[in-house]
N, C-alpha and C positions, 0 to 999 in steps of 0.2 A: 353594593347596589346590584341586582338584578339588571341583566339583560336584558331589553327590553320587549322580541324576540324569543325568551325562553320564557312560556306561559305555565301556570300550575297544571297542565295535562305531560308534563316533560318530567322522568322520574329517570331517577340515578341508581344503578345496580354497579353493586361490585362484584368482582368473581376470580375468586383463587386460583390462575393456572398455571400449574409447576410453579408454586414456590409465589408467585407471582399475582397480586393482586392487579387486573384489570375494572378500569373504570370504564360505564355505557351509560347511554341515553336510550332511552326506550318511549311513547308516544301513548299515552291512554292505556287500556288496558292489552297491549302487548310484552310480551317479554319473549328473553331467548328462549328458555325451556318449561316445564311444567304445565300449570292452567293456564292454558292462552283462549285467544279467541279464536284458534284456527290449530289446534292445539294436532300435529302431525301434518300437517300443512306446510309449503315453503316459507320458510322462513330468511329474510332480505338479512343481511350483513354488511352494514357501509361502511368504508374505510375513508374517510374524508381529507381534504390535499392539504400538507403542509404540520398535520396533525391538529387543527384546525377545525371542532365537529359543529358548533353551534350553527352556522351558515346552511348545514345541510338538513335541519331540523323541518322547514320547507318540505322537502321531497319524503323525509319521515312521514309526517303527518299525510298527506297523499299515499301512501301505500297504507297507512291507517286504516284512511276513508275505505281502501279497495278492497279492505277486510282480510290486509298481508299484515303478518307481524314481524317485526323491522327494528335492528336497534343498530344504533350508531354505536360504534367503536373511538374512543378515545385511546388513540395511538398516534404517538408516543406517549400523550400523558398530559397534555399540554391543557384541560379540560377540566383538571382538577389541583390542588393545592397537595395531595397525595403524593409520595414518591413514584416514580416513573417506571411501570411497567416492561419497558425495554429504551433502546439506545433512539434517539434523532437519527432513522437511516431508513431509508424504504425497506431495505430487504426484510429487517431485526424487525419493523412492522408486519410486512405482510406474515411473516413468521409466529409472529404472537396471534394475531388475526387468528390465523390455519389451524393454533393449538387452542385459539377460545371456539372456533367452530368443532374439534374435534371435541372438545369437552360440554360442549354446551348444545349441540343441536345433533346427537347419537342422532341416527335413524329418520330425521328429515333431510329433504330438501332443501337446498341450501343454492343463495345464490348472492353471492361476491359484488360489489358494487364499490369501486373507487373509484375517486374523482380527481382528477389534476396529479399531482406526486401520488398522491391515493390512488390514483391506476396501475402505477406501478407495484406499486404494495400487494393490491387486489390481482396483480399478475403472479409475484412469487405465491401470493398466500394457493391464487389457484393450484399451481404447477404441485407445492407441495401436498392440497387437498386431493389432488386427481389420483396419487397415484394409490390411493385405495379408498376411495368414496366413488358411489354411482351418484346420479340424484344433485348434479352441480350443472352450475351455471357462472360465467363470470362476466361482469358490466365494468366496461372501460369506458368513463364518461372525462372528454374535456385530456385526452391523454397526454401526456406531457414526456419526452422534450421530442421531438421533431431533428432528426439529426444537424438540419443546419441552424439549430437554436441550441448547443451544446456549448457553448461559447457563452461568455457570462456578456461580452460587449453585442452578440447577435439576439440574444435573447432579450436586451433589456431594450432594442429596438423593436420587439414585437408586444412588449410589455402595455405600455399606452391603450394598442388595440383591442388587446385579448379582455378587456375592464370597460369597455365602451360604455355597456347597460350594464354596470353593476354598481352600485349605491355602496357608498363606504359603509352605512348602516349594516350590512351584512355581516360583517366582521365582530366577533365579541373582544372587546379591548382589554377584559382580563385575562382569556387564551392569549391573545397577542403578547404581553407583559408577563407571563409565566414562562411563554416561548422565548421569547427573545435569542437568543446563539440558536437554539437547538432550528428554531426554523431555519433559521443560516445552512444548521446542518443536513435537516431534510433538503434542500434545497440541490445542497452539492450531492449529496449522494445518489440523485436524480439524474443530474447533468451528468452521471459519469455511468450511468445504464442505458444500456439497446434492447428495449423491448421487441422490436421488430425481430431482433436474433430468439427472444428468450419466448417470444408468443407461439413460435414456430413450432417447440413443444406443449402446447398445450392440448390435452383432449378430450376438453370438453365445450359445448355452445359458448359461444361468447358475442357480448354487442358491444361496437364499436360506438361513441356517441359523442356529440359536442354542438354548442351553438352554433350559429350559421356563420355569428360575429367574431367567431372567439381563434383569435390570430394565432394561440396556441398550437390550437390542435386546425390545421387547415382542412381539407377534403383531400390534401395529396399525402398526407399521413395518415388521417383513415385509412385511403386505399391500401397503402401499402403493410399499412398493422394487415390489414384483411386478407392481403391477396401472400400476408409470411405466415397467416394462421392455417398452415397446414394440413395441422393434424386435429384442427376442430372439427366435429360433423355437422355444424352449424354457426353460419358468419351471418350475424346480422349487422346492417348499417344503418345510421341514421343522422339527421340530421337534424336540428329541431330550431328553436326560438332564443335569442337573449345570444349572452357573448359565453365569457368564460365560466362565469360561477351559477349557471345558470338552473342550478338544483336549489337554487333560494330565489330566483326572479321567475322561475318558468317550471315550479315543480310537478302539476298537472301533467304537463308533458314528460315531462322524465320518469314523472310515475309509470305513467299508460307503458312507455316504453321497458321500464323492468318488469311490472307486471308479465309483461310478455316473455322476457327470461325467467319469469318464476315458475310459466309454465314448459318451457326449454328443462329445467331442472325436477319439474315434477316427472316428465316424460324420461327421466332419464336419458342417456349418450348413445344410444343409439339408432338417433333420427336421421335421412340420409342428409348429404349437405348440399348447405341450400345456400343463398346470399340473396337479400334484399336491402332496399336502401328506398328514405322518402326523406322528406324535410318538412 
């Protein structure tokens, strides 16, 4: 059975990296490389939380519309019925991420986008992309964990909140069922990383982002990713609509908002730094 959610404009590409087949979701006539619609143009990279991509199909299609070409990353793997790419772990994620961008988007513009655990991935993938690509940008959307939600009993108290506006609907229930342990294992491997420490090296723009509702990610953990991103020359903040997963209930707005890191990453790393923030 089809997802109900995954429409015939959603096309599956696989791509051999080291050794390694990666699965993606790509939106109408975009793809990572070759005859695109924007073909040397920035091209979006999502990394979606928990390994989990269908949900974020939403804010796809919106970078679509924007005339960005944009493909969802299936990592760990959980997305397809294929053997798995790499391990249930943020890092071994953002790591394959880094090596499908190095392989798959030479010469553009590239800009990193994860969500929830996916920020974190989206964090190593940058760290390892910066240190020799110009032309990046990285979107930390809904970032996860907040140091006093490290704790599996602190966090499941903020758990209720962070899902307010989010419709079970979102979820695809044969990702869920393929995943089973492994999201256990994204999970842990989350709760026992500090972005705050590891964003401190990053040097390239990056936006900070989450719903208004979303108990996750509060506005005293923005701050503080923002005010550890040191070595970015560009901290944007923002705050927007919907709670946690809100790149499938509020994707217009999350679009508008990487669109504006696609042109962070068109510009290249050398713009002076700045900091903004709206909601």
């Amino acid at each position: 059975m089809t997802w109900p959610h995954r429409g015939p404009d959603v096309r599956d590409q696989w791509t051999t990296v080291r050794g390694r087949v990666v699965h993606s979701l790509t939106i109408g006539g975009t793809e990572g490389t070759g005859e695109t619609s924007s073909a040397g143009g920035p091209l979006v990279v999502v990394v979606p939380g928990l390994g989990l991509p269908s949900y974020t199909l939403p804010t796809a299609r919106a970078l679509a519309a924007r005339g960005l070409d944009c493909v969802v990353l299936d990592l760990p793997g959980f997305g397809s019925s294929q053997p798995r790419p790499t391990r249930p772990n943020i890092h071994a994620a953002g790591l394959m991420a880094a090596r499908w961008v190095e392989a798959e988007a030479s010469g553009r513009p590239v800009v990193v986008v994860g969500h929830s655990t996916g920020a974190q991935a989206a964090l190593t993938a940058g760290l390892a992309l910066s240190a020799h690509r110009r032309g990046l940008a990285v979107v930390l959307a809904g970032p996860t964990f907040a140091p006093e939600q490290r704790r599996l009993h602190r966090l499941a108290r903020a758990t209720p909140f962070a899902y307010r506006h989010d419709p079970p609907s979102e979820l695809n229930p044969a990702e869920l069922y393929r995943g089973r342990t492994g999201v256990v294992a994204m999970l842990h491997s989350g709760l026992r990383d500090a972005p705050e420490k590891r964003i401190a090296h990053l040097p390239v723009p990056v936006t900070l982002t989450a719903g208004a509702h979303d108990s996750f990610a509060p506005v005293e953990w923005l701050d503080l990713l923002a005010r550890s991103a040191r070595s970015a020359p560009r901290v944007r903040t923002s705050l927007l609509d919907g709670s946690h997963n809100n790149l499938f209930t509020h994707p217009e707005q999350v679009g508008a908002l990487v669109a504006l890191a696609a042109e962070d990453a068109a510009c290249g790393d050398d713009d002076p730094r700045s900091s903004t923030s709206g909601g």
